[in-house]
N, CA, C and O atoms as a DFTB+ gen file, in Angstrom:
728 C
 N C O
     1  1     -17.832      24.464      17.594
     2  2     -17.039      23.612      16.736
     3  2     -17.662      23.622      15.348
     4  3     -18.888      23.588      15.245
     5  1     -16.658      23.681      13.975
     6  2     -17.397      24.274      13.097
     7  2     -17.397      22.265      12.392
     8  3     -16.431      21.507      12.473
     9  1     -19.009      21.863      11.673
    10  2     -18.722      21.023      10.759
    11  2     -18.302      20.637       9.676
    12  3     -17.904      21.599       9.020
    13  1     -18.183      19.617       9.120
    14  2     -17.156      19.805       7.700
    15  2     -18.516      19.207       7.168
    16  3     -19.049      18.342       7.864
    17  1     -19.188      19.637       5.864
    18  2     -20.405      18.967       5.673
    19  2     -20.149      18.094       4.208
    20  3     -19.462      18.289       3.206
    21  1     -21.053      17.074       4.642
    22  2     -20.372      16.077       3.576
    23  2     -20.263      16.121       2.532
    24  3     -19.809      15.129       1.963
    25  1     -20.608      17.236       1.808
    26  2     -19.796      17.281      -0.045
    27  2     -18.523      17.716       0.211
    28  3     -17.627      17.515      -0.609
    29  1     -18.354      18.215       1.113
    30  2     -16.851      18.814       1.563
    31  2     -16.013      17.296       1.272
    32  3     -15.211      16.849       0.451
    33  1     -16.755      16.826       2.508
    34  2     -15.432      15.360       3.013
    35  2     -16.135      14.367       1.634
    36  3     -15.337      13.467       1.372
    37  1     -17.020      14.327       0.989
    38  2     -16.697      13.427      -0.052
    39  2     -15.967      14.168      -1.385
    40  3     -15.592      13.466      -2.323
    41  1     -15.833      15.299      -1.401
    42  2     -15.203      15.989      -2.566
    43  2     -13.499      15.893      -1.852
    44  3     -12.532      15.857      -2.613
    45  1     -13.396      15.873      -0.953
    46  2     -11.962      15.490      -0.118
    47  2     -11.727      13.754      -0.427
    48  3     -10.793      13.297      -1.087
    49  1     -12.342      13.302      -0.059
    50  2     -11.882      11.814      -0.189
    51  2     -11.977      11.894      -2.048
    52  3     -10.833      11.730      -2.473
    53  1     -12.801      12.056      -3.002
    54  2     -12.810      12.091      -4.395
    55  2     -11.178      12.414      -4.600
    56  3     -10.394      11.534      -4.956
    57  1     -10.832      13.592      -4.367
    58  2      -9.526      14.136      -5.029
    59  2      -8.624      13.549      -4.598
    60  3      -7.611      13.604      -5.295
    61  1      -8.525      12.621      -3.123
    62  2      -7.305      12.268      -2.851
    63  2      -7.090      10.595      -3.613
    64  3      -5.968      10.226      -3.962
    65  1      -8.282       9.742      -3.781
    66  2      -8.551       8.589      -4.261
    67  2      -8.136       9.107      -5.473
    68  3      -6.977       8.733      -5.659
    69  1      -8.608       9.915      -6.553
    70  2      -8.967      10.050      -7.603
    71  2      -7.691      10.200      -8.547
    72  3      -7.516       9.633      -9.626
    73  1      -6.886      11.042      -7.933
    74  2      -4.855      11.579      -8.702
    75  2      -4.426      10.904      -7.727
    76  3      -4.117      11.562      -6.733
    77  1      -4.243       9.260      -7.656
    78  2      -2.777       9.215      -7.394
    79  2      -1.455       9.400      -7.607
    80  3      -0.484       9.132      -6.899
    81  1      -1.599      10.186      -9.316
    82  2      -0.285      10.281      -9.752
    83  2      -0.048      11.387      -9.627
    84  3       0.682      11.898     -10.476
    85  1      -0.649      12.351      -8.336
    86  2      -0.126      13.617      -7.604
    87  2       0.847      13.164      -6.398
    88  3       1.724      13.860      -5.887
    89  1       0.569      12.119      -6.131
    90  2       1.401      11.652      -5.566
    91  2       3.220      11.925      -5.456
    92  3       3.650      12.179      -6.581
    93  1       4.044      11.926      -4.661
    94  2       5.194      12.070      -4.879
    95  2       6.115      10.932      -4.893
    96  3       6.441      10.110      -4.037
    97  1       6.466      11.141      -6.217
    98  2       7.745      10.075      -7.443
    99  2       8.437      10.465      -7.732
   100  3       8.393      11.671      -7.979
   101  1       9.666       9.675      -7.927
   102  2      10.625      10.540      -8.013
   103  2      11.482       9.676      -9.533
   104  3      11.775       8.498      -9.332
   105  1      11.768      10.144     -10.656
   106  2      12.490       9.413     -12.131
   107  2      13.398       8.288     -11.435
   108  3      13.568       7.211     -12.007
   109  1      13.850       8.499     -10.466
   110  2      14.837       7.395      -9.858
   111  2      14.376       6.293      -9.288
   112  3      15.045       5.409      -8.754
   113  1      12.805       6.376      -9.448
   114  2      12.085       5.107      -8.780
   115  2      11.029       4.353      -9.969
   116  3      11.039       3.150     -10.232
   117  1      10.444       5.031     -10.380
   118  2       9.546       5.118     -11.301
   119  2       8.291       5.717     -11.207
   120  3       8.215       6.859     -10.753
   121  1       6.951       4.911     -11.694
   122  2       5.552       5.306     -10.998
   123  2       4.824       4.871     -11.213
   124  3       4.704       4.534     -12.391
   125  1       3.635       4.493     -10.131
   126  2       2.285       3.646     -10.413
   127  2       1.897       4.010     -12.169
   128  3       1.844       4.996     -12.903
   129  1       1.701       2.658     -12.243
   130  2       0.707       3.110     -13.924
   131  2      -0.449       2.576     -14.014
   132  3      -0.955       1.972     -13.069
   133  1      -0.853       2.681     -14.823
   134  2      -2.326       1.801     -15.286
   135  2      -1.821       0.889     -16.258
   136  3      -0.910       1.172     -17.036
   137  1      -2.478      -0.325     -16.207
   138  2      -2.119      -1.618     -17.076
   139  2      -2.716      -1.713     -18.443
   140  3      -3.938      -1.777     -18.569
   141  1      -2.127      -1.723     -19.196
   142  2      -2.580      -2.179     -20.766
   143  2      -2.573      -3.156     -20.813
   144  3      -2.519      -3.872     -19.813
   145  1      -2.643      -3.720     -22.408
   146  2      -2.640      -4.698     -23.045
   147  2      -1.581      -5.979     -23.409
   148  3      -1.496      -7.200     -23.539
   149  1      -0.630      -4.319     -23.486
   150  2       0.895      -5.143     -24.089
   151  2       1.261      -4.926     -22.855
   152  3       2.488      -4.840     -22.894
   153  1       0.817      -4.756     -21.535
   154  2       1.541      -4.727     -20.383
   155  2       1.950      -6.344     -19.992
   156  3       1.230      -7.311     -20.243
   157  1       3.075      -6.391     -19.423
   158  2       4.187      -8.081     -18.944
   159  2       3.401      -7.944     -17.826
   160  3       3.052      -6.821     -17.463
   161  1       2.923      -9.397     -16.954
   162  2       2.879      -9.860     -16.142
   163  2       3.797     -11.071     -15.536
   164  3       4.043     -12.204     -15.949
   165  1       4.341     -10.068     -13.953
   166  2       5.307     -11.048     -13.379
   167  2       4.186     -11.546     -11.946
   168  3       3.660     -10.781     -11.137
   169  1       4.089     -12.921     -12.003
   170  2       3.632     -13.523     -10.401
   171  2       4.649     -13.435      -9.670
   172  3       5.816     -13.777      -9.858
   173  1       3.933     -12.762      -8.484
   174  2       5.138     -13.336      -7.528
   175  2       4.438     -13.390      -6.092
   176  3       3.708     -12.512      -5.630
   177  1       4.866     -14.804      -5.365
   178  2       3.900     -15.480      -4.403
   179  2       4.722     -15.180      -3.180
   180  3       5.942     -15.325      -3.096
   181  1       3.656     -14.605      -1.945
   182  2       4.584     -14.420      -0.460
   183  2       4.125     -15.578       0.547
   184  3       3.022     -15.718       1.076
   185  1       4.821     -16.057       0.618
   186  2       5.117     -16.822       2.123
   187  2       5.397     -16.236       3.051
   188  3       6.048     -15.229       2.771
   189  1       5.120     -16.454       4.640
   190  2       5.964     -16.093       5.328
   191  2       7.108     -16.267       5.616
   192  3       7.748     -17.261       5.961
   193  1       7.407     -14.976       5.418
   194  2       8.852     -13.820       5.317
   195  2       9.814     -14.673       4.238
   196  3      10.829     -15.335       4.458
   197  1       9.007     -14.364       2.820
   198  2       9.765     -14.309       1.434
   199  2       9.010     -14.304       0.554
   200  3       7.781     -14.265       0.506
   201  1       9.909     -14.354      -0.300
   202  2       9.217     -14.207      -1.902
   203  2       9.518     -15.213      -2.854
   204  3      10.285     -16.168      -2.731
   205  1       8.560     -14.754      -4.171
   206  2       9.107     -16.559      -4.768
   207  2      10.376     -16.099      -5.406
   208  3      11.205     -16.988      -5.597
   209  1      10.695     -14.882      -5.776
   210  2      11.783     -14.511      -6.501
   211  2      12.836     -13.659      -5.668
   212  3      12.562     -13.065      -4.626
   213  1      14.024     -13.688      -6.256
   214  2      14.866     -12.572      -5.375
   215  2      15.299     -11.986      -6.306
   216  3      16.117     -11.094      -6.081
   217  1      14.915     -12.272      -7.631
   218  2      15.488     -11.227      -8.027
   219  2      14.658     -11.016      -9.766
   220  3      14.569     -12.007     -10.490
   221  1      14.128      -9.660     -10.230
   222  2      12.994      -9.833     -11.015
   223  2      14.193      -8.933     -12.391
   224  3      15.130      -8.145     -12.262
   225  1      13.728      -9.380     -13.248
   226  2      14.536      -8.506     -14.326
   227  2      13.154      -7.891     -15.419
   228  3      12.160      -8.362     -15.971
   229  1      13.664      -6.917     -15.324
   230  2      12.689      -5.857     -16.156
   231  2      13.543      -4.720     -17.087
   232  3      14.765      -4.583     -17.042
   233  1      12.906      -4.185     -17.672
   234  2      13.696      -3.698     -19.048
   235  2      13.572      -2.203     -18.562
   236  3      12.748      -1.935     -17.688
   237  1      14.382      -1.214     -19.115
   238  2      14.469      -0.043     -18.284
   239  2      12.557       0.417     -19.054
   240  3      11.991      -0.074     -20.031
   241  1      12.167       1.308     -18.257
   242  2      10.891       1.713     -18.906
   243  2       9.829       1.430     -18.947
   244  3       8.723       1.938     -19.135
   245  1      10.407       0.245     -18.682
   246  2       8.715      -1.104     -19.227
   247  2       7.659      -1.376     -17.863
   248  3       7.706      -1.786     -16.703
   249  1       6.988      -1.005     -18.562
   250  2       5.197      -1.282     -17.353
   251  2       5.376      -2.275     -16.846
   252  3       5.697      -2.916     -17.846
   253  1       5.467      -3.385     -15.569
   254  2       5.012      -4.075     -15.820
   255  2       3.658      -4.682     -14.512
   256  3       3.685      -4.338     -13.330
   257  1       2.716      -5.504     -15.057
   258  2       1.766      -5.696     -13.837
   259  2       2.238      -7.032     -13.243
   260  3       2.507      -8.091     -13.810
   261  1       2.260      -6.739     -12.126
   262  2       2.563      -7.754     -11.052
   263  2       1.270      -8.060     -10.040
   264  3       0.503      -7.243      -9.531
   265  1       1.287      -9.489      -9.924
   266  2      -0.374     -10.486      -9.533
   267  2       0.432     -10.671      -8.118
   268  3       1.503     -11.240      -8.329
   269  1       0.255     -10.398      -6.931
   270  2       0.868     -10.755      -5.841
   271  2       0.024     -11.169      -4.666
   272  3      -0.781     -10.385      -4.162
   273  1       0.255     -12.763      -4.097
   274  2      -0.571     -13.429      -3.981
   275  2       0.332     -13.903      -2.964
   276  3       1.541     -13.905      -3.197
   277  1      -0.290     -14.452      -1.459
   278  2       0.193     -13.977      -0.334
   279  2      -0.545     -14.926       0.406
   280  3      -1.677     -14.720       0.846
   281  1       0.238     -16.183       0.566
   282  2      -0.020     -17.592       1.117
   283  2       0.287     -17.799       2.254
   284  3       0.096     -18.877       2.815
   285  1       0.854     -16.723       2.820
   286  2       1.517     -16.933       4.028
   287  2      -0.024     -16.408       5.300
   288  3      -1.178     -16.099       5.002
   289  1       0.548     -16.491       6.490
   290  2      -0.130     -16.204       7.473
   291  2      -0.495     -15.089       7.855
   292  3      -1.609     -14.740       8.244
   293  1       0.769     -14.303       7.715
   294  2       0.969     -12.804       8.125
   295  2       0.108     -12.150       6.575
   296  3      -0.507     -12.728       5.679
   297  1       0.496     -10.445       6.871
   298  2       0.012      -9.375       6.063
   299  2       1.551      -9.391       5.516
   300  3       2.434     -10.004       6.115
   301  1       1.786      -8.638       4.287
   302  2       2.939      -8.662       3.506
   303  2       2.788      -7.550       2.692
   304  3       1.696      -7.256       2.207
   305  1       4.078      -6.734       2.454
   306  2       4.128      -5.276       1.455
   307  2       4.753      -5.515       0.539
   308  3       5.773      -6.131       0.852
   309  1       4.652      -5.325      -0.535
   310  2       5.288      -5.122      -2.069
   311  2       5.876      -3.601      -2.025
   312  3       5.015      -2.721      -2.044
   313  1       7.105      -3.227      -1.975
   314  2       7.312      -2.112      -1.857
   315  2       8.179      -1.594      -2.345
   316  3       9.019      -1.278      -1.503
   317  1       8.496      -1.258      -3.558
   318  2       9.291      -0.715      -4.775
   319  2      10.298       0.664      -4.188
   320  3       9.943       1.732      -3.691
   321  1      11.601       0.147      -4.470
   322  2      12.083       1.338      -3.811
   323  2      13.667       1.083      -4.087
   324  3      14.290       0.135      -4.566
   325  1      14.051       2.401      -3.549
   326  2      16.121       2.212      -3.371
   327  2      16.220       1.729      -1.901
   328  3      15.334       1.912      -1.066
   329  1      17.360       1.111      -1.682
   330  2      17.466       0.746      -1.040
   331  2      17.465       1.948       0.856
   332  3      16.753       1.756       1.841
   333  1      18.111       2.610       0.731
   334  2      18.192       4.166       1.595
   335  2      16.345       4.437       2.165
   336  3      15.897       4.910       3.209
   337  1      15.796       3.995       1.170
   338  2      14.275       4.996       1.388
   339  2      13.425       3.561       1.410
   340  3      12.243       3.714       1.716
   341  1      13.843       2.184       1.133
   342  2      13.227       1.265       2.182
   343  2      13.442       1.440       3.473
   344  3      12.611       1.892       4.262
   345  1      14.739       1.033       3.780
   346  2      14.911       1.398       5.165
   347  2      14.373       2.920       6.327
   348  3      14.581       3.238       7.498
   349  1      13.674       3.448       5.251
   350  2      13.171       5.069       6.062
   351  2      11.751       4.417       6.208
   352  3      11.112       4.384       7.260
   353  1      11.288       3.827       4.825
   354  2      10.046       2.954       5.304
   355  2      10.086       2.288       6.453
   356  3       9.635       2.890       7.428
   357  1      10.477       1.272       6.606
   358  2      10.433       0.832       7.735
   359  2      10.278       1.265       9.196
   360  3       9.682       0.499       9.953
   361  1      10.724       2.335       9.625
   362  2      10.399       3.144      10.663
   363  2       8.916       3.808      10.558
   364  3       8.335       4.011      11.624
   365  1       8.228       4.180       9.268
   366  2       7.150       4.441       9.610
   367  2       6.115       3.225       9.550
   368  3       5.045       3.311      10.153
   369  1       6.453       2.095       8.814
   370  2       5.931       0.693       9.237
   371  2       5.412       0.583      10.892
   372  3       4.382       0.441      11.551
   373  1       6.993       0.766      11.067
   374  2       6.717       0.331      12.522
   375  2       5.846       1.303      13.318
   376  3       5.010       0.918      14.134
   377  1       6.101       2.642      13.023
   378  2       4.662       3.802      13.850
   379  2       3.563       3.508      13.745
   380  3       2.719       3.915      14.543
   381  1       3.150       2.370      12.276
   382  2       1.863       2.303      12.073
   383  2       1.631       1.011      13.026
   384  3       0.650       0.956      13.768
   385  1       2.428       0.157      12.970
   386  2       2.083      -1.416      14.090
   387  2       1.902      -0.457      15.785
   388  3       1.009      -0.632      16.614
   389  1       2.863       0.355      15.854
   390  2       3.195       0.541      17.450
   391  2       1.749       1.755      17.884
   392  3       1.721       2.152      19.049
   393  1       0.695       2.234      16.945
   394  2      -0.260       3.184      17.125
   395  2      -1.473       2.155      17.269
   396  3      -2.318       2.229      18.161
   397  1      -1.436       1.075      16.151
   398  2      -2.545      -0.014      16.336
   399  2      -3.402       0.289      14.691
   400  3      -4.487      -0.227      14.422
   401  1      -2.809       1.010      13.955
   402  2      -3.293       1.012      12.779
   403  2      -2.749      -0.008      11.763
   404  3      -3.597      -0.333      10.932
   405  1      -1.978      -0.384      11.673
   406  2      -1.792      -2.078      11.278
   407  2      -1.127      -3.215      12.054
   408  3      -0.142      -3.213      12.792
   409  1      -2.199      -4.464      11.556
   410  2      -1.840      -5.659      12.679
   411  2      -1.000      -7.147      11.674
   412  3      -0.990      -7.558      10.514
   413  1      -0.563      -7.411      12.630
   414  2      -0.052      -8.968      11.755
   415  2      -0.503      -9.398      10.836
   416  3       0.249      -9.841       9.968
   417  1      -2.149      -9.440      10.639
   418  2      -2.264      -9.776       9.482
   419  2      -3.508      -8.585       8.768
   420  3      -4.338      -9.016       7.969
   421  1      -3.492      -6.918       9.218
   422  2      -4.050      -6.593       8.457
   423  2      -4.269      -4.904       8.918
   424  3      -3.548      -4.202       9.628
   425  1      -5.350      -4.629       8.326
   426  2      -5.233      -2.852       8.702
   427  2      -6.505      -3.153       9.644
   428  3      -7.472      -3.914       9.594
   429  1      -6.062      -2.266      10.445
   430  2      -7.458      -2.301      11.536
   431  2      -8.303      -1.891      11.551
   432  3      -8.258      -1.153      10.567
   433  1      -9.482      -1.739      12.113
   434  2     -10.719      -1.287      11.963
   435  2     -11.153      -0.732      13.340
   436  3     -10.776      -1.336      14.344
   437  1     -11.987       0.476      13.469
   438  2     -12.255       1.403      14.726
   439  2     -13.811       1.804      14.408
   440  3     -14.220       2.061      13.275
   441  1     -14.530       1.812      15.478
   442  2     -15.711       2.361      15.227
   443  2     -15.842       3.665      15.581
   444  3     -15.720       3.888      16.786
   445  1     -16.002       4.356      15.048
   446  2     -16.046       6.430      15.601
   447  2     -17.722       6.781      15.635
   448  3     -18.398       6.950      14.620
   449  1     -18.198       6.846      16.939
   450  2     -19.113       7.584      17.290
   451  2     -19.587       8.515      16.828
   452  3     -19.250       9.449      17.556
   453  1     -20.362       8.978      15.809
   454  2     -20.984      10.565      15.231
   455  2     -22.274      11.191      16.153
   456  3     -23.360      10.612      16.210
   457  1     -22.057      12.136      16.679
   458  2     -23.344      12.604      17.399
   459  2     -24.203      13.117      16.142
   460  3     -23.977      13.860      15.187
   461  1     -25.104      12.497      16.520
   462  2     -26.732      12.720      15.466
   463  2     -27.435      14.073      16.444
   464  3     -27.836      14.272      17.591
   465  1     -27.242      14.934      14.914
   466  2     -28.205      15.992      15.143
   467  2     -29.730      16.443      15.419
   468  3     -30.371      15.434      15.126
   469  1     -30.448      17.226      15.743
   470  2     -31.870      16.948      16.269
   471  2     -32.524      16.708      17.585
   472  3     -31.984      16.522      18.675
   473  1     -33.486      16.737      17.352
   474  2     -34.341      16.440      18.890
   475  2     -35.461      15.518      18.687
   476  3     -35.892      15.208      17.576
   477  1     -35.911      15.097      19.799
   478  2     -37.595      14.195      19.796
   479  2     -36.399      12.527      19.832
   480  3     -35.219      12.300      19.563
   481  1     -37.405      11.842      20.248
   482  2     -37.397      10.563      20.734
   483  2     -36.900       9.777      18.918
   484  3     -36.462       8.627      18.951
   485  1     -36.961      10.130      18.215
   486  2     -36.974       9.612      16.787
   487  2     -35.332       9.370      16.475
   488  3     -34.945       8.393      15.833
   489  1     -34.544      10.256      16.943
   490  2     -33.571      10.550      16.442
   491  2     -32.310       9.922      17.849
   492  3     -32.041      10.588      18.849
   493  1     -31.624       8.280      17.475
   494  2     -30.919       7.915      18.524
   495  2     -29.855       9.255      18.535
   496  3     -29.632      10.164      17.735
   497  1     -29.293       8.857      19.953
   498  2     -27.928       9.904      20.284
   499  2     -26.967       9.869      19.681
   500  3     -26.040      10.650      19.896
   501  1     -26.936       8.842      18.658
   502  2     -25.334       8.952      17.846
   503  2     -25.775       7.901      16.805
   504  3     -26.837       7.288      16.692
   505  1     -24.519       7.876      16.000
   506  2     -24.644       6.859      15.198
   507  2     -23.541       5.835      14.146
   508  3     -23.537       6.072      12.938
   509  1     -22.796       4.910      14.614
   510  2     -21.658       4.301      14.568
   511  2     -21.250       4.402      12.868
   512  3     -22.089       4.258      11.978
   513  1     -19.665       4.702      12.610
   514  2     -19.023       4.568      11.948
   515  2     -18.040       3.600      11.639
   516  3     -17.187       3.714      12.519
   517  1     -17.626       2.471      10.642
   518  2     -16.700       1.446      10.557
   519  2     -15.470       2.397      10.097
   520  3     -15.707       2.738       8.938
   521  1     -14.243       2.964      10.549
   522  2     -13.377       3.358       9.774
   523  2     -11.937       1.907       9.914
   524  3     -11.448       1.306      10.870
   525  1     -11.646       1.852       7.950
   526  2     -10.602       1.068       8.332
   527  2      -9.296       1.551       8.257
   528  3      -9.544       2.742       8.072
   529  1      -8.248       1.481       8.268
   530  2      -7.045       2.280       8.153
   531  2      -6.456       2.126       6.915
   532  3      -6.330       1.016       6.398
   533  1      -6.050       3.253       6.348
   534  2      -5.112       3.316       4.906
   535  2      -3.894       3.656       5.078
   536  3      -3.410       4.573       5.743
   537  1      -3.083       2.294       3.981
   538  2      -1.946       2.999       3.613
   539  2      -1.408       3.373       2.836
   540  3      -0.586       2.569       2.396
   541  1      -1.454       4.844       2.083
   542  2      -1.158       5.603       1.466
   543  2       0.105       5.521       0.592
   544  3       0.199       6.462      -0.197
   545  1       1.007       4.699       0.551
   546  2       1.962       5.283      -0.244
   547  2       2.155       4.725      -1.528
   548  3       2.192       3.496      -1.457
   549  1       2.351       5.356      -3.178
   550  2       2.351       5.352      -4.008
   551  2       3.102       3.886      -4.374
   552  3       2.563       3.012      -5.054
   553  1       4.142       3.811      -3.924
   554  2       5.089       2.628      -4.490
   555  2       5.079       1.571      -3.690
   556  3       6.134       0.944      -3.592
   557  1       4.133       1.210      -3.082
   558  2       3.938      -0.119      -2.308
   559  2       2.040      -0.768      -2.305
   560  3       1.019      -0.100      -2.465
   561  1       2.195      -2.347      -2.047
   562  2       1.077      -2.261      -1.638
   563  2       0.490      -3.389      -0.571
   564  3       0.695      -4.500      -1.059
   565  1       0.041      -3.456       0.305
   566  2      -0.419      -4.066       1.367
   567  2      -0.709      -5.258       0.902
   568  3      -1.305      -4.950      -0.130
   569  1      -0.702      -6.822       0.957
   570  2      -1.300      -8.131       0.613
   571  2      -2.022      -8.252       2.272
   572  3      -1.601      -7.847       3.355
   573  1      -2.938      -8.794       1.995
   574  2      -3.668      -9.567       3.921
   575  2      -3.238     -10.827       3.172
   576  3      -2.882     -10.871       1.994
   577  1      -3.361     -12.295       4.408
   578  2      -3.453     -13.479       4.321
   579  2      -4.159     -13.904       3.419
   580  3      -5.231     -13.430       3.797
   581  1      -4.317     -14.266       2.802
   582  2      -5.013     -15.339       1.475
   583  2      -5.877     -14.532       0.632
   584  3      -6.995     -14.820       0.205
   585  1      -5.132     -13.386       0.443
   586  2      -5.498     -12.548      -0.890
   587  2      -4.444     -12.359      -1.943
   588  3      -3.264     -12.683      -1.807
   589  1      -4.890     -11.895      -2.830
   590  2      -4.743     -12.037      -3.960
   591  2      -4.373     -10.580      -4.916
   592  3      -5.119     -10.654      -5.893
   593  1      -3.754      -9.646      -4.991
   594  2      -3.591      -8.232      -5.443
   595  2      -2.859      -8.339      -6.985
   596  3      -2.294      -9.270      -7.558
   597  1      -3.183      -6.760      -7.417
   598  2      -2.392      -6.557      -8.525
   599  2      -1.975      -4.877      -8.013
   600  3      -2.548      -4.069      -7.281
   601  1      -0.657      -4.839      -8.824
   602  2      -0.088      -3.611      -8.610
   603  2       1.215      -3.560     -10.065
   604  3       2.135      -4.362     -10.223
   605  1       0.776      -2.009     -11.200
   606  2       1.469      -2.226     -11.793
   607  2       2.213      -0.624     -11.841
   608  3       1.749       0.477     -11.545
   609  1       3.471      -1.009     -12.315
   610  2       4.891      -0.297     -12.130
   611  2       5.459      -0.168     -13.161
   612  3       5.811      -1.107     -13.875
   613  1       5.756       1.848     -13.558
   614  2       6.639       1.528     -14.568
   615  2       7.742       1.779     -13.992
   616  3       7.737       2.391     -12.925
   617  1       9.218       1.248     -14.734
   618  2      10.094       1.664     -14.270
   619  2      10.820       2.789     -14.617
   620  3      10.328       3.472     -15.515
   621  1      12.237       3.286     -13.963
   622  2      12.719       4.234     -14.683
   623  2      13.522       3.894     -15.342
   624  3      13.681       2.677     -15.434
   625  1      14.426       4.825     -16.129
   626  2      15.317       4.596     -17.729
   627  2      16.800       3.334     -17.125
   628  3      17.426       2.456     -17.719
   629  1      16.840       3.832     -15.799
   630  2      18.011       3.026     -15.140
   631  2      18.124       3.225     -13.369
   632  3      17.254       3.809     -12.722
   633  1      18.919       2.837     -12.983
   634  2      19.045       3.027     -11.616
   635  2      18.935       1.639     -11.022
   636  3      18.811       0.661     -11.759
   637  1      18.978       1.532      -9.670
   638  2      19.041       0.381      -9.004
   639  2      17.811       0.267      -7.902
   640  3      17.591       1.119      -7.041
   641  1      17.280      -0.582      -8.036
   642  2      15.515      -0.632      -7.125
   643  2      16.006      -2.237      -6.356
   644  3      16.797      -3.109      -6.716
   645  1      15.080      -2.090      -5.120
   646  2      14.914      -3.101      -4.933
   647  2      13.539      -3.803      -4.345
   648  3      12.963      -2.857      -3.807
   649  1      12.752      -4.929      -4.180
   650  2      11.990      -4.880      -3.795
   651  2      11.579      -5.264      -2.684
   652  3      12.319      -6.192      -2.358
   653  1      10.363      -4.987      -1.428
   654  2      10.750      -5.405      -0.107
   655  2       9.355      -5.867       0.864
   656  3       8.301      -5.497       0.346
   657  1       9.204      -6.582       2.128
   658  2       8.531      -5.797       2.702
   659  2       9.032      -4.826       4.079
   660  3       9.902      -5.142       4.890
   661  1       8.538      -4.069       4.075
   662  2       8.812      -3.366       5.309
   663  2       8.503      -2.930       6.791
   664  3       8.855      -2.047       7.573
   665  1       7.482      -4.247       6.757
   666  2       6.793      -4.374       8.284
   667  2       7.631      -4.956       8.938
   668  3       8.077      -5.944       8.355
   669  1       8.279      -4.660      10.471
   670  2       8.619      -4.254      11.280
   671  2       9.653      -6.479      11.210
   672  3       8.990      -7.477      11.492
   673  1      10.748      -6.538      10.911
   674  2      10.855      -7.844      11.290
   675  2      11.201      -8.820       9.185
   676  3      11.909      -9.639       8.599
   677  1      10.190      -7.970       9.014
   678  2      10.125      -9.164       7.389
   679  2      11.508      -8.504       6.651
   680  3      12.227      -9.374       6.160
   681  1      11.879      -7.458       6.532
   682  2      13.090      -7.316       5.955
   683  2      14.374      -7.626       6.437
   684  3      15.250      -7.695       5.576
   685  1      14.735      -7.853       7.739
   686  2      15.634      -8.136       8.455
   687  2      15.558      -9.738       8.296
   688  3      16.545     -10.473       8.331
   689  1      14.474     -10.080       8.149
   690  2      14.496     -11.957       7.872
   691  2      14.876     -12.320       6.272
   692  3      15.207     -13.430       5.854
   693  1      14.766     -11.336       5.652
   694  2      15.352     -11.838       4.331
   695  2      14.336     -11.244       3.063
   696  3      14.585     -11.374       1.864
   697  1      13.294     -10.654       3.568
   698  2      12.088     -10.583       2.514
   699  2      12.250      -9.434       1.712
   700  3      11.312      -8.640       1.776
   701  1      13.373      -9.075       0.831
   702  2      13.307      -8.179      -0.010
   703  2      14.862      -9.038      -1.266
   704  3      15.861      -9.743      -1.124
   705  1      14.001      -8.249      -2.527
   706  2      15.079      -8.711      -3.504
   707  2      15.106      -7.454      -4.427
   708  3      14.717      -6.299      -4.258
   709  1      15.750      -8.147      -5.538
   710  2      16.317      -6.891      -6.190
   711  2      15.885      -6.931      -7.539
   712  3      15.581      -8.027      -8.009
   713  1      15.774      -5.460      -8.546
   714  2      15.319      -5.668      -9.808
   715  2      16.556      -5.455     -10.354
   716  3      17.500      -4.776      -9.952
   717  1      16.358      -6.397     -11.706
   718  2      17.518      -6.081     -12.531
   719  2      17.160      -5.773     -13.394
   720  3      16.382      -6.460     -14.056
   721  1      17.708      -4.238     -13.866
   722  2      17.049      -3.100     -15.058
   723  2      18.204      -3.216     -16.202
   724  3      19.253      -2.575     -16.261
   725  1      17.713      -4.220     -17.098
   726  2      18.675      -5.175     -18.266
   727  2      18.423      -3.988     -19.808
   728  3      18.937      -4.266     -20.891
């Protein structure tokens, strides 16, 4: 079995952390940005299964950073999207609850065994790893229970977005609204 040696897997984790805006976006949605100065800040607070707003108005183009802060019990997604490709979210939501990589209120955590190389009494037989689970996608972002996030968004020139979460249950209860691109 061949190893992957660790400048490998930290030059792997570097590039994938590092360009998120390799990521795939599409003009009809917009795309993660980085926050300035003259960037708008909208709050918007989750309860369980809602939001404080249903409906956010933003200017076609415009950055804006959003503080999303998540009072409720459960875990909650901010998840920027058309309406067609929320609902595709949601099915992989649910692969991630039904595998055990996210829970009600959070991403899970697994310990992975590494066999330790070597010989002599010095060197235990292995040696434990915390891995927690990521979720990867560009236009959303995970809140846990009584945290506190930022996530900022530009938009595109026009089109129709809406916003949601998409764990398995919260959108069918009501937890998504809509932007209005004025």
């Amino acid at each position: 079995m061949k190893r992957i040696t660790p400048n490998l897997l930290i030059s792997a984790l570097f590039i994938s952390t590092a360009f998120p805006a390799l990521a795939e976006t599409s003009d009809d949605v917009g795309q993660l940005a980085q926050s300035t100065p003259t960037t708008r800040t909208i709050f918007v607070k989750m309860d369980d299964i809602s939001y404080s707003q249903k409906t956010i108005d933003v200017q076609p183009g415009e950055t804006v950073r959003f503080v999303l802060k998540n009072e409720g019990a459960l875990m909650h997604e901010f998840n920027i999207g058309q309406a067609a490709t929320q609902l595709e979210h949601q099915l992989e939501m649910a692969a991630l609850f039904k595998d055990g990589t996210l829970t009600p209120t959070g991403m899970a955590e697994s310990i992975v065994w590494h066999e330790r190389y070597g010989t002599g009494e010095a060197n235990p037989p292995g040696y434990p790893e915390v891995i927690k689970a990521k979720h990867d996608d560009p236009n959303a972002i995970l809140v846990e229970p009584g945290t506190t996030k930022e996530f900022v968004w530009t938009f595109p020139k026009a089109g129709s977005l809406s916003f949601a979460c998409t764990l398995p249950g919260h959108y069918q209860a009501g937890m998504v609204g809509e932007f209005a691109l004025r």
